[in-house]
matplotlib code that plots the C-alpha trace (Angstrom):
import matplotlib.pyplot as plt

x = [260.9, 262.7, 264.9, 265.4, 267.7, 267.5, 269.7, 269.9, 270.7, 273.5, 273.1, 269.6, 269.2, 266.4, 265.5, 266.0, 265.0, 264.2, 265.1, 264.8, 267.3, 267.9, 268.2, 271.3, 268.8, 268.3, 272.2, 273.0, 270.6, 272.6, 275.9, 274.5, 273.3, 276.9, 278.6, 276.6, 277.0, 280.8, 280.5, 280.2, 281.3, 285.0, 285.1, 284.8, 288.6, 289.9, 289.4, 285.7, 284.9, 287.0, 284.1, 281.6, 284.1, 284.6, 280.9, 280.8, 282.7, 280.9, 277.6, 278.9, 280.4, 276.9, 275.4, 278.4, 276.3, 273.3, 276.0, 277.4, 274.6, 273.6, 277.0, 276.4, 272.8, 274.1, 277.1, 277.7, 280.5, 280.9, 279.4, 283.1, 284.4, 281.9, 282.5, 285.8, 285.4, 282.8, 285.7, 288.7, 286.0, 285.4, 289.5, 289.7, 287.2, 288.9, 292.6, 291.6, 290.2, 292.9, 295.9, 294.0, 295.0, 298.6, 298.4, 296.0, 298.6, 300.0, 303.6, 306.2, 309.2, 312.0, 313.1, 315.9, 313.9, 310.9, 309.3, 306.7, 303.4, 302.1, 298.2, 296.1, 292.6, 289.7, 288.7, 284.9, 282.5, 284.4, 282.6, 283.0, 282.8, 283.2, 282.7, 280.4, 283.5, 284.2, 280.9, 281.4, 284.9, 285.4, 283.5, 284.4, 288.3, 288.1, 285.2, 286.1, 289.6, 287.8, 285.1, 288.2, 290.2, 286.9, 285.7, 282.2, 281.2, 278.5, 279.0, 277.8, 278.0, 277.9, 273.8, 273.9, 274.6, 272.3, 271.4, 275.0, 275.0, 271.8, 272.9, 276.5, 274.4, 272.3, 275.5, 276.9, 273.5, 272.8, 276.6, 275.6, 277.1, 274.9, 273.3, 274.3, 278.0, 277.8, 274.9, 274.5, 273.6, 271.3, 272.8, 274.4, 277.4, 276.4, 275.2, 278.5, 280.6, 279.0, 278.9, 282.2, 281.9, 279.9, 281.3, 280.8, 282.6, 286.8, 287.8, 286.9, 288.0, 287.3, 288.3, 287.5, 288.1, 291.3, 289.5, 286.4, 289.3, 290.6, 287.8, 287.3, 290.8, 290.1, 286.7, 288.3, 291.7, 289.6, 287.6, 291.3, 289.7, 291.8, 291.8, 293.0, 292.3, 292.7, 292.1, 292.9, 295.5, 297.1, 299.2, 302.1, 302.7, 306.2, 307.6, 311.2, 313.7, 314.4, 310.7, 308.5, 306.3, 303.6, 304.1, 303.3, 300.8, 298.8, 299.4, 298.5, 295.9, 293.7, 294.9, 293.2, 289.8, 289.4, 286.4, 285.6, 288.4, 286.5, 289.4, 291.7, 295.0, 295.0, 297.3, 296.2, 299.2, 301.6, 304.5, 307.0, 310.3, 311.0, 313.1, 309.4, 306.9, 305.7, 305.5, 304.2, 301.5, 300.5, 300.0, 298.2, 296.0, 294.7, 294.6, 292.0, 289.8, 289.3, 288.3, 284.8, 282.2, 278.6, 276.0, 278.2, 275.5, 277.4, 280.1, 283.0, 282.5, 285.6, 284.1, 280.5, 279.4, 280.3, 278.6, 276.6, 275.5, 277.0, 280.7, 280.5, 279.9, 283.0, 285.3, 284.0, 284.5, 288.3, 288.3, 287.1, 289.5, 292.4, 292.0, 291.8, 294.8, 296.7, 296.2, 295.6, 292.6, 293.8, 290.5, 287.2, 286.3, 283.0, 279.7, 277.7, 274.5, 271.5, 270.5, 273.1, 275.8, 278.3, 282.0, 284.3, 287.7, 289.8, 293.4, 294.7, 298.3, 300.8, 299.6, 301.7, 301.3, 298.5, 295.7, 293.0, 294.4, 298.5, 297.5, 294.2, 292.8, 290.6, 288.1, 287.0, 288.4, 290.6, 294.4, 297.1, 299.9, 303.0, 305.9, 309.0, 312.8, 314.7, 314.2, 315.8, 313.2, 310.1, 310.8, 310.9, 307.3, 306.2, 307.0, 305.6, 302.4, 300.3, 299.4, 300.7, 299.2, 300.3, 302.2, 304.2, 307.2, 308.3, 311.8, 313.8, 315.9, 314.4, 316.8, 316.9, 313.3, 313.6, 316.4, 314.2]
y = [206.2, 208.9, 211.2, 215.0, 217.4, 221.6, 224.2, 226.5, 230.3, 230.3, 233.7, 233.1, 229.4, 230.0, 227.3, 227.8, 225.4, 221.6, 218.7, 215.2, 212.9, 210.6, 206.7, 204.6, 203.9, 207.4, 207.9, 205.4, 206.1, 209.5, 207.8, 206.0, 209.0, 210.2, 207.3, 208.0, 211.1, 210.6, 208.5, 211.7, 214.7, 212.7, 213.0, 216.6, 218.5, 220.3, 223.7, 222.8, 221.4, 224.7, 226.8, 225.7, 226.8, 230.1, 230.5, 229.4, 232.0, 234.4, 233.3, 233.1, 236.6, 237.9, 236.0, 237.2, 238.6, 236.6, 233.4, 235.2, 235.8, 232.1, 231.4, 233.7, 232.5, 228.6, 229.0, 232.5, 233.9, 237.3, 238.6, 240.6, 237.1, 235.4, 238.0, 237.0, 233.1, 233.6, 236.1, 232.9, 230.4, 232.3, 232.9, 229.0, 227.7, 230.4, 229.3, 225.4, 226.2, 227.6, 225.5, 222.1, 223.0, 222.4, 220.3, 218.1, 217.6, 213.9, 213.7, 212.1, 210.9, 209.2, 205.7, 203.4, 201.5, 204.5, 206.7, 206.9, 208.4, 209.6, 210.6, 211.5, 210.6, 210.8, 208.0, 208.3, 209.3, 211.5, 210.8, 214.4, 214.8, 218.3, 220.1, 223.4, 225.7, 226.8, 226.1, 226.9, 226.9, 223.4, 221.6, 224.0, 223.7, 219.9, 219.8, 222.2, 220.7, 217.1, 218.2, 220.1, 217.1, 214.8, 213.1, 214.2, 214.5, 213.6, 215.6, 214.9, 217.8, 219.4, 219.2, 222.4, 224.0, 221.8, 225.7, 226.1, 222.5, 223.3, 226.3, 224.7, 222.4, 225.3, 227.2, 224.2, 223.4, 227.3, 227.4, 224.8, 222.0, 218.3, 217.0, 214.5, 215.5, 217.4, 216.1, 217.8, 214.7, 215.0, 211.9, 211.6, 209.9, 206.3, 206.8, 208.4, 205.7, 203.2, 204.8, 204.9, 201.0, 201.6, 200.2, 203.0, 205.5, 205.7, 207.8, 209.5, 213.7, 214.0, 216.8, 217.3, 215.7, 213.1, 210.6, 210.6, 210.8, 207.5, 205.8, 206.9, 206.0, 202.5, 202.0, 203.3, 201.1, 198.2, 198.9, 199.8, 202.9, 206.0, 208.8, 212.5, 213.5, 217.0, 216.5, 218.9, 221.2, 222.6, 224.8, 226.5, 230.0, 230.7, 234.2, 233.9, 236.1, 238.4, 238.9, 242.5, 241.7, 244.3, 242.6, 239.0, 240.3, 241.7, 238.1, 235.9, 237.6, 237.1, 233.8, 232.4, 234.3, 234.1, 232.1, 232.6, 230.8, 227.7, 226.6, 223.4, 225.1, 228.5, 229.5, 228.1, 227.2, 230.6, 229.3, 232.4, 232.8, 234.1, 236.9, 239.1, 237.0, 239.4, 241.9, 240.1, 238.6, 241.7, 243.1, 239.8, 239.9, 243.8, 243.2, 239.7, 242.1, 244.2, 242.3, 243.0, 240.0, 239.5, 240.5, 238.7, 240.9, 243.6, 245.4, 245.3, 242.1, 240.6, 237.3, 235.7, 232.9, 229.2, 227.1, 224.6, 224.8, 221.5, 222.9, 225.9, 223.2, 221.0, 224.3, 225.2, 221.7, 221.6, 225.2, 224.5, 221.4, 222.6, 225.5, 222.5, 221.5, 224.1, 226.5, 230.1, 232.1, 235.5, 236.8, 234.9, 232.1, 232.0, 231.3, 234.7, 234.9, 235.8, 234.2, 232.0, 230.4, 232.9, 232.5, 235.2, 235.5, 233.8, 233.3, 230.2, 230.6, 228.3, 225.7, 222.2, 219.0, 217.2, 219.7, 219.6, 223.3, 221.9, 218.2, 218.7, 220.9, 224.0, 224.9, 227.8, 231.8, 230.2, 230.4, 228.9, 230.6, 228.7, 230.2, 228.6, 229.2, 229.9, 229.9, 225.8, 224.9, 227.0, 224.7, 221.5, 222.7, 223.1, 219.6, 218.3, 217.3, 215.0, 217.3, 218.8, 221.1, 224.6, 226.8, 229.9, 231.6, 235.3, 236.7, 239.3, 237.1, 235.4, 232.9, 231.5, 231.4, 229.0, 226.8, 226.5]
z = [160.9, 159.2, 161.7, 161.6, 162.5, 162.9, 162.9, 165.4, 165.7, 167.7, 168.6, 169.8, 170.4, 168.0, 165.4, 161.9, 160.0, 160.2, 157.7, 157.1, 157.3, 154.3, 154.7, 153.6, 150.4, 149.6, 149.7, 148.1, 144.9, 144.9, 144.6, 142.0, 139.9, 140.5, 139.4, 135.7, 135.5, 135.7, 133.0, 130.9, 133.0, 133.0, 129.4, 129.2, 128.9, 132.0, 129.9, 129.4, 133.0, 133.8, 132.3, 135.1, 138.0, 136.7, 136.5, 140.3, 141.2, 139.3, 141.2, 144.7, 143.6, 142.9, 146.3, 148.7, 151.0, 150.9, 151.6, 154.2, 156.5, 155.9, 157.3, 160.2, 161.2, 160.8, 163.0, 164.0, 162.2, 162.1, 158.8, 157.6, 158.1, 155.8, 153.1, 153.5, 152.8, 149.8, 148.0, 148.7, 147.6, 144.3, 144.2, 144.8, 142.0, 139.3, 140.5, 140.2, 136.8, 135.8, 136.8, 135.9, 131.9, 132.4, 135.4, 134.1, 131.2, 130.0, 130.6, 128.0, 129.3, 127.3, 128.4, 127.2, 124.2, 123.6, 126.2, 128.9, 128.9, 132.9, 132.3, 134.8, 134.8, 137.2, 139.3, 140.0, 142.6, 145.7, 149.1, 151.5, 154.9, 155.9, 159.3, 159.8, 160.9, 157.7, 155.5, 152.3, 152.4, 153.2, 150.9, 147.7, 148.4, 147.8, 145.3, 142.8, 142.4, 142.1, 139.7, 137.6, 137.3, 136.4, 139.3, 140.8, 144.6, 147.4, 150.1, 153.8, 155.5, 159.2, 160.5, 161.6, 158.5, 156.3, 154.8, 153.4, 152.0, 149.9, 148.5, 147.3, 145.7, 144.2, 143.0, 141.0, 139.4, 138.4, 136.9, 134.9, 136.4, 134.8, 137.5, 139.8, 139.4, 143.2, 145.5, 149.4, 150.9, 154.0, 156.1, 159.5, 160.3, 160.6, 156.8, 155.5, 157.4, 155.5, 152.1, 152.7, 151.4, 148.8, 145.3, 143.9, 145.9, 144.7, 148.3, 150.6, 151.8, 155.7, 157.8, 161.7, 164.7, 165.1, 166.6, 163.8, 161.4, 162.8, 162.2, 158.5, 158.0, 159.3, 157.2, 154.6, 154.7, 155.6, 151.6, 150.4, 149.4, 149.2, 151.8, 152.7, 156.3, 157.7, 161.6, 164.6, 166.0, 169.1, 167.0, 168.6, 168.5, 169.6, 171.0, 171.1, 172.8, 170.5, 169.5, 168.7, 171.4, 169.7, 166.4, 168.0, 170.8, 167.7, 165.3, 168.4, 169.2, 165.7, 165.4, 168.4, 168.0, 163.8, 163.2, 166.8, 167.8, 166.1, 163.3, 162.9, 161.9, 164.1, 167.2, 170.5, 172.6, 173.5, 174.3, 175.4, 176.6, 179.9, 178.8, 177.4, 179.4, 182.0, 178.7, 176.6, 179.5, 180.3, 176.6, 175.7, 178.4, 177.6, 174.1, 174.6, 176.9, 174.0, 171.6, 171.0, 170.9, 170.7, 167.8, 164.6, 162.3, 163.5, 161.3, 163.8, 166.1, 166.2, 168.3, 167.7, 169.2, 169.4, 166.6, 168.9, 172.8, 173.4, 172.1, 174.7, 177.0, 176.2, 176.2, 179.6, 181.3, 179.9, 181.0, 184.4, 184.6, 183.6, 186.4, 188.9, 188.1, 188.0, 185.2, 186.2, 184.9, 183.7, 181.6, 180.4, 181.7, 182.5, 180.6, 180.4, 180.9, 178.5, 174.6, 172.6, 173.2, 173.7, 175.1, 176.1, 174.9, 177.6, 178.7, 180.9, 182.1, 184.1, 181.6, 182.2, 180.9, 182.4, 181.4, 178.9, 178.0, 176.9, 175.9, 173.8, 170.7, 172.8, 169.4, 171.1, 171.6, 174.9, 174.5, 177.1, 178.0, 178.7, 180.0, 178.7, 180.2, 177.2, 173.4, 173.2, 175.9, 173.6, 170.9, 173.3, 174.2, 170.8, 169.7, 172.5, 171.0, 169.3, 166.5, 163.9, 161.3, 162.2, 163.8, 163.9, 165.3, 166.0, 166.1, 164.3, 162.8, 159.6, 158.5, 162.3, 162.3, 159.3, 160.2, 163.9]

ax = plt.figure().add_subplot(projection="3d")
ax.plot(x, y, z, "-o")
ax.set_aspect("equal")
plt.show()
């Protein structure tokens, strides 16, 4: 029996739209259209499959806004913000078609007895996996630079933004792109992990969780099939002695609610020195209260909701035990009450090791505070993670910001 899957409002908790799941079968017929129509597509020149990028970005151009109020009824970004990703998308597709010309170009190099030719050449049929945080985003940034340099795509995206994976699809197709060269495929997981086998598939372009991303790696290794994983973050964001305290209130501030807080490489761990703590504290503190959340149709919300019910959940119970043991709510917090699955901006301080809030990725508008003794011991704290990714640093003085 076929399975199903909606997407949901979250704004509303209202469904969208339902779909059909398609069986390993199904997927695997699509990889094998792809696989012929790289045959041809990878002959084309770098100029010629440029042509079809640039016509991308001229149609996502003329669909900004219908593209970004798909994004915002799929997972609740705030519409500015969508605007925002359809204009880099189009910037992305007319960059990679550019740059592939003289990227794309064979090398000669001289040798002792003659010279050396580097080419480089497409490989086939490109299996996606891509997360709903950043819907279009995420699957154009690696696709149009594949589909550039010759290779063609499936994609398996996010469930809850099946709406966005269909209208990619759509955009490719009306710029002209042959078919079969970019398929949305409507699978879950099981069926992308084991496409990931499939003879026909050259590698594989994941990015989410770190502990899905370890087991892509693994499948992957195991088929000796190459890989490029972007995973999660507890990104640092470091306010050192000599700080503007304004200047890094203001910084820290958008870079734990962007995307409603719901982004791999953004700031989520404060780490401040005690010298401008209590100022800093106090300014961070009033500036998270005013951030102003809710309807993400409206022209100035800052802070829609979380994408699924089940990831305001998670958020909340590492919330809730991080206060146990230890942490110290300052704002937020709690679930509000009414429609969709809103979350309010929130601050944890007196974060310590131990906690969900210092040792694990928060991928919601929650930030934790830790107070550090001096500027040496801020940068012990910093490295004292599991992730990498991101991170940022704010003093006055540039070139010891760079050597730190």
């Amino acid at each position: 029996m076929s399975k199903g899957v909606h997407t949901i409002n979250p704004s509303t908790g209202e469904t969208l739209k339902s779909y059909t799941l398609q069986s390993y079968d199904e997927a695997s017929e699509a990889v094998e259209r792809a696989h012929k129509a790289f045959l041809s597509w990878s002959q084309n020149t770098p100029a010629q499959r440029g042509e079809v990028l640039q016509q991308v970005a001229n149609l996502m151009e003329e669909r900004e806004e219908e593209l970004a109020r798909l994004m915002t009824r799929e997972m609740g970004k705030p519409i500015a913000q969508g605007r925002q990703e359809v204009q880099l998308c189009a910037a992305i597709c007319r960059y990679s078609a550019e740059e592939a010309i003289d990227a794309l170009k064979e090398e000669r190099r001289e040798m002792e007895d003659g010279e050396a030719i580097i080419c480089y050449r497409p490989i086939g049929v490109i299996l996606g996996i891509q997360p709903w945080n950043f819907p279009l985003y995420q699957v154009i940034r690696y696709s149009a630079a594949n589909l550039v340099a010759g290779n063609v795509t499936v994609l398996k995206h996010a469930g809850n933004v099946f709406g966005m994976a269909q209208a990619i699809e759509s955009l490719y197709l009306d710029a002209g792109l042959p078919p079969g060269c970019y398929q949305s495929l409507l699978i879950d997981g099981e069926v992308a992990s084991q496409l990931i086998g499939h003879e026909r598939i050259r590698g594989v372009t994941f990015t989410g969780s770190d502990s899905t991303g370890k087991k892509v790696a693994e499948r992957a290794a195991r088929h000796i099939k190459k890989t490029v994983l972007e995973l999660g973050s507890n990104d640092a964001f470091v306010v050192l002695s000599d700080a503007d305290v304004g200047q890094a209130v203001a910084s820290c501030v958008q870079g734990r609610v962007i995307n409603n807080g719901e982004t791999c490489v953004a700031a989520k761990r404060f780490i401040v020195t005690d010298s401008v703590y209590d100022e800093f504290r106090s300014a961070f503190v009033d500036a998270m209260k005013a951030i102003q959340w809710g309807d993400p149709t409206e022209e100035d919300t800052e802070l829609g909701p979380m994408a699924r019910e089940d990831l305001r959940e998670q958020l909340h119970e590492q919330v809730e035990s991080s206060v146990k043991k230890g942490a110290t709510l300052l704002c937020g917090g709690e679930i509000p009450e009414g429609r969709g699955f809103f979350y309010p901006p929130t601050i944890l301080a007196d974060v310590e090791k131990g906690m969900p809030a210092y040792d694990d990725e928060l991928f919601g508008p929650v930030a934790s505070l830790i107070r550090a003794k001096d500027d040496q011991d801020a940068m012990r704290i910093a490295n004292d993670s599991r992730y990498g990714l991101g991170g940022g640093l704010f003093t006055k003085d540039t070139d010891r910001a760079i050597r730190l």
